[in-house]
C-alpha positions as CSV (number, residue, x, y, z in Angstrom):
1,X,-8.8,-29.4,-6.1
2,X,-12.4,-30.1,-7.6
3,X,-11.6,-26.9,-9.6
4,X,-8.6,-28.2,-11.9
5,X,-9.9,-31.1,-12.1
6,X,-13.2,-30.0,-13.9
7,X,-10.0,-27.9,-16.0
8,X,-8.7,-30.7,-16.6
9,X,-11.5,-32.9,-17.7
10,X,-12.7,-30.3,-20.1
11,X,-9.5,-29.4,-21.7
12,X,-8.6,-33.1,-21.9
13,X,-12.0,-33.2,-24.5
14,X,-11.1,-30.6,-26.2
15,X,-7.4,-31.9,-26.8
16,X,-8.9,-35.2,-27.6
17,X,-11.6,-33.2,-30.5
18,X,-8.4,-32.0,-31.8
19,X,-6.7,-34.7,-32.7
20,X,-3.6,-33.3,-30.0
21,X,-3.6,-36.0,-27.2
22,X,-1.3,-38.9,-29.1
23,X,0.9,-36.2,-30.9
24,X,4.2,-36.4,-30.3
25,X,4.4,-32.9,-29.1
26,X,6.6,-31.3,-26.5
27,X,6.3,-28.2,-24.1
28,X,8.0,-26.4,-22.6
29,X,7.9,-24.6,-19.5
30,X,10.6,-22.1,-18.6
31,X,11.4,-19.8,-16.0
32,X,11.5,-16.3,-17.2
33,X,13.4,-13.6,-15.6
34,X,11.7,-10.7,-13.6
35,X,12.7,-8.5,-16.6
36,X,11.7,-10.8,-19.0
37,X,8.0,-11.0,-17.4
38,X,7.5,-7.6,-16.2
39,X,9.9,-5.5,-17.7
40,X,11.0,-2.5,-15.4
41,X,7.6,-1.0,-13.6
42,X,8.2,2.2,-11.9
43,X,7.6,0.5,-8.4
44,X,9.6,-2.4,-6.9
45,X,7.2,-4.2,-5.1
46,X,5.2,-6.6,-7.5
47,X,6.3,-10.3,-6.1
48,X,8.1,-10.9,-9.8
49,X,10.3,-8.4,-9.4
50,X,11.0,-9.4,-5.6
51,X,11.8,-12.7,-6.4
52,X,9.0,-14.3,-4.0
53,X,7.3,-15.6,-7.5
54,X,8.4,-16.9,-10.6
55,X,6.7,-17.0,-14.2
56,X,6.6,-20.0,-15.7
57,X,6.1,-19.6,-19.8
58,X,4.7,-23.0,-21.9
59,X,5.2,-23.0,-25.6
60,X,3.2,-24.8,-27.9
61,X,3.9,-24.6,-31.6
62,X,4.6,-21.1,-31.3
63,X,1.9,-19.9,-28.5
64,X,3.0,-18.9,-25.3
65,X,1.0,-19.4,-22.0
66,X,2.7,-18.4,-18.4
67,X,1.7,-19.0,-15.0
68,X,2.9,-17.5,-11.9
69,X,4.4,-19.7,-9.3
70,X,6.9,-20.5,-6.4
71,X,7.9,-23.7,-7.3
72,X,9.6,-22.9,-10.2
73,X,10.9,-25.6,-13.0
74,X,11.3,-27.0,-16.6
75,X,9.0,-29.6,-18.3
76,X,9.1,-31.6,-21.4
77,X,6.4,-33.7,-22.6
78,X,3.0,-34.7,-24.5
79,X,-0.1,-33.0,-23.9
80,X,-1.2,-36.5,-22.2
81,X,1.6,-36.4,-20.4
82,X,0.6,-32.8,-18.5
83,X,-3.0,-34.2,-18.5
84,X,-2.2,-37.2,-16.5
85,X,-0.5,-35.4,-14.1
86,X,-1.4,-35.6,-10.6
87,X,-1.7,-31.8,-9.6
88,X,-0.5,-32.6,-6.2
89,X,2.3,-29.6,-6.3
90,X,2.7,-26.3,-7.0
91,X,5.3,-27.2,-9.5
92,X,2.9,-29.2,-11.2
93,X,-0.2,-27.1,-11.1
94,X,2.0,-24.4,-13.0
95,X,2.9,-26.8,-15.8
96,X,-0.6,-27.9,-16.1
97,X,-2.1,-24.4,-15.9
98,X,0.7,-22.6,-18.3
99,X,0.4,-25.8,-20.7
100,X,-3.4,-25.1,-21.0
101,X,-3.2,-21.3,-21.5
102,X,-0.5,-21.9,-24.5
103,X,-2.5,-24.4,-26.4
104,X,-5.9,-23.0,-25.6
105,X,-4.4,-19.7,-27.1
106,X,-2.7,-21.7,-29.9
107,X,-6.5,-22.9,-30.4
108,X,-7.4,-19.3,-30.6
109,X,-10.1,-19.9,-27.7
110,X,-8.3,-17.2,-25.4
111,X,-6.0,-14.2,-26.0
112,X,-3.9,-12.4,-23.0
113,X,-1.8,-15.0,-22.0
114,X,1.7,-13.0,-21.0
115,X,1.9,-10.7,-18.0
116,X,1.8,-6.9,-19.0
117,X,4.9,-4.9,-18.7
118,X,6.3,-1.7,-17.1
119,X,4.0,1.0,-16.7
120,X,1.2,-1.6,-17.9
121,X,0.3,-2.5,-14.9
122,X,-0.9,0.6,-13.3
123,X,-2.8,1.3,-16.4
124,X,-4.6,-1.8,-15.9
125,X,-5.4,-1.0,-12.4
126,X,-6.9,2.1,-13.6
127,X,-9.3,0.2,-16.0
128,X,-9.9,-2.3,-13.2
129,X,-11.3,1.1,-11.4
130,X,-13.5,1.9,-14.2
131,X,-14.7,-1.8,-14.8
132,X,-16.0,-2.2,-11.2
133,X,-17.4,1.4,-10.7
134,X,-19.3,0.8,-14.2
135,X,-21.0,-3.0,-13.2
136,X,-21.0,-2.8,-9.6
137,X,-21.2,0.8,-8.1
138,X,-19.9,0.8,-5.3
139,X,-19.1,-2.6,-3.7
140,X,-16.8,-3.4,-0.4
141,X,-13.5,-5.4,-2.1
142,X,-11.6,-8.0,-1.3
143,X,-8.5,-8.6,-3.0
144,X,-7.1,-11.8,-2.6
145,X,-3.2,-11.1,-3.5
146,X,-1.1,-8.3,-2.9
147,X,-0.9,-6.1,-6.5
148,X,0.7,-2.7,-5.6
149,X,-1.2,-0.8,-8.5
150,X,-4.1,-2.2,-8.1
151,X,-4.0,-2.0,-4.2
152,X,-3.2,1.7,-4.1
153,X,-5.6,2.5,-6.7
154,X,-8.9,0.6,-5.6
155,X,-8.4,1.4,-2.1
156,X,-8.5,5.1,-3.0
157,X,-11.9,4.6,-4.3
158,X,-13.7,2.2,-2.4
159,X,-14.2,0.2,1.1
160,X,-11.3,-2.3,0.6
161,X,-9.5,-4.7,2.3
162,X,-6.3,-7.4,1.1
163,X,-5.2,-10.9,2.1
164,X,-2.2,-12.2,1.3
165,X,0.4,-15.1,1.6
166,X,4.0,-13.2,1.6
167,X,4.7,-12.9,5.6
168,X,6.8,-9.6,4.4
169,X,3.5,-7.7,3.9
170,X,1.3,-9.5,6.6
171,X,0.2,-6.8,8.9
172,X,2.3,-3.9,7.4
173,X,0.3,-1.0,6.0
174,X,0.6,-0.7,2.3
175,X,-0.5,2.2,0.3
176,X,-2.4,2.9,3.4
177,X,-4.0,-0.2,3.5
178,X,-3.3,-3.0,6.4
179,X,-2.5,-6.4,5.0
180,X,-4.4,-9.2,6.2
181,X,-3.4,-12.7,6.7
182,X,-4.9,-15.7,5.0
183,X,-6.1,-16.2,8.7
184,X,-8.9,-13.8,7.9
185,X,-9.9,-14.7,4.8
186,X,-13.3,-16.7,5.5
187,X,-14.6,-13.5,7.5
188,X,-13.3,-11.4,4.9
189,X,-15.1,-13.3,2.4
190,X,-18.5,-12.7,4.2
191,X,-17.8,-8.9,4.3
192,X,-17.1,-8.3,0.7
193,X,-19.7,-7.7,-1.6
194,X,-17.4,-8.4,-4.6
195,X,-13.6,-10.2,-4.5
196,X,-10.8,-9.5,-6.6
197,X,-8.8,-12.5,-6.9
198,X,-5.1,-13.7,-7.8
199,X,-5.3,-16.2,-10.7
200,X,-1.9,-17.5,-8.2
201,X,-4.4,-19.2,-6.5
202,X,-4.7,-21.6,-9.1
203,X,-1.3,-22.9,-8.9
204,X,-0.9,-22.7,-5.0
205,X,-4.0,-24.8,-4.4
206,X,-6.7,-22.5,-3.1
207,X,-8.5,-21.6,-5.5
208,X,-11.6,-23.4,-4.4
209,X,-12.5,-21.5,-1.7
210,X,-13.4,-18.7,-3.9
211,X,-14.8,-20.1,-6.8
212,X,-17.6,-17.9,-6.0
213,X,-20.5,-16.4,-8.0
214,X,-19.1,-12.1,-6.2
215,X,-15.5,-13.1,-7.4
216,X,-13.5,-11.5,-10.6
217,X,-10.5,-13.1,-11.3
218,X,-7.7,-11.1,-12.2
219,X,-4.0,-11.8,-14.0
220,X,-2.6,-13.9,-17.0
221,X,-2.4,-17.2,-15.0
222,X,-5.9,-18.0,-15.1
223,X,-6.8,-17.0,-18.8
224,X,-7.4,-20.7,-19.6
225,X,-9.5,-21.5,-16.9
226,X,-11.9,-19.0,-17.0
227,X,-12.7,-19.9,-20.5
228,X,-12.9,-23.7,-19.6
229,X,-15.1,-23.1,-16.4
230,X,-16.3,-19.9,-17.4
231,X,-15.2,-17.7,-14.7
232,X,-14.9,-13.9,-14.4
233,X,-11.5,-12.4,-15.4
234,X,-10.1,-9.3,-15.6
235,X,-6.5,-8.4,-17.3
236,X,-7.1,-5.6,-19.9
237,X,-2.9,-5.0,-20.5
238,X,-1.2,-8.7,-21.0
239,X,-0.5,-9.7,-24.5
């Protein structure tokens, strides 16, 4: 996980400039419902709303940071605390990753930190279309996660393939698209000229395989860590 733990070294300075590290000061991490999240999207199939993942919200003196995740729980604790964490989980990748997006934001170093809601989604996916088409022309895409909106929109518009993890979309067609496994992903890689990538893959430990200069993160989760590594993210609808 040489990713997080440049993340970690970097926020752990900037915790330290502040004055944060010693504080006394507690987070909290809790699981939001799918309504809470996401509100009530015309479609059905966005993993929140499936139950497959759970958003994990961190609040830190008022500023909230989520993170997506399957290995949902609470947390309570000093900002040295998460720091010192070993990262080794799921579970604690989430804390560490939510905790980070709510002080950064409390900072006021990064804004967008809570998922869109209801038709926001889509909308986003529409912009997404209009971002890539504007900077890149006319690229072959690979999107590492299954979004719906996105999925049905880019796919309309360009050479694209999808890879993801949930075995209930793994080779099913979706939007008219087949869903790949993670099998395929380091062919897939080599195919794509650009990749459109799950910020989940911070929190379910793969994210390393595609820090890459042709990828363009997507989603709240990863707000923090493109700022501290200075990565490519796209999310024009979370608050």
């Amino acid at each position: 996980m040489k990713t997080l733990e440049k993340a970690k070294a970097k926020f752990k300075e900037i915790v330290l400039k502040k004055g944060l590290l010693k504080e006394n000061i507690t987070i909290k991490a809790r699981i939001l419902s799918s309504k809470e999240a996401i509100g009530s999207p015309e479609r059905k199939d966005f993993p929140l709303l499936k139950g497959e993942e759970f958003m994990m919200e961190a609040d830190f003196r008022g500023s909230k940071g989520q993170a997506y995740t399957d290995e949902p729980g609470n947390f309570q604790g000093s900002l040295e605390d998460v720091i010192n964490l070993s990262l080794k989980s799921n579970y604690e990748r989430a804390v560490f990753i939510s905790t980070i997006n709510a002080v950064l934001r409390y900072l006021r170093l990064i804004d967008r930190t809570r998922h869109c809601k209801n038709e926001e989604p889509e909308i986003c996916a529409v912009k997404i279309l209009s971002y890539i088409k504007e900077r890149y022309g006319n690229p072959k895409i690979l999107q590492i996660g299954f979004q719906p909106a996105m999925v049905e929109i880019l796919s309309k518009n360009f050479n694209f393939r999808v890879i993801d993890m949930d075995p209930d979309n793994i080779n099913k067609i979706k939007y008219g698209v087949l869903v790949e496994p993670p099998d395929n992903t380091d062919e897939a890689i080599k195919w794509a000229d650009l990749l459109l990538v799950t910020g989940t893959t911070a929190t379910n430990g793969t994210i390393d395989k595609f820090i890459l200069p042709k990828t363009i993160f997507y989603g709240v989760t990863i707000a923090g860590l493109s700022y501290l590594l200075n990565l490519k993210r796209v999310c024009f609808e979370a608050k």
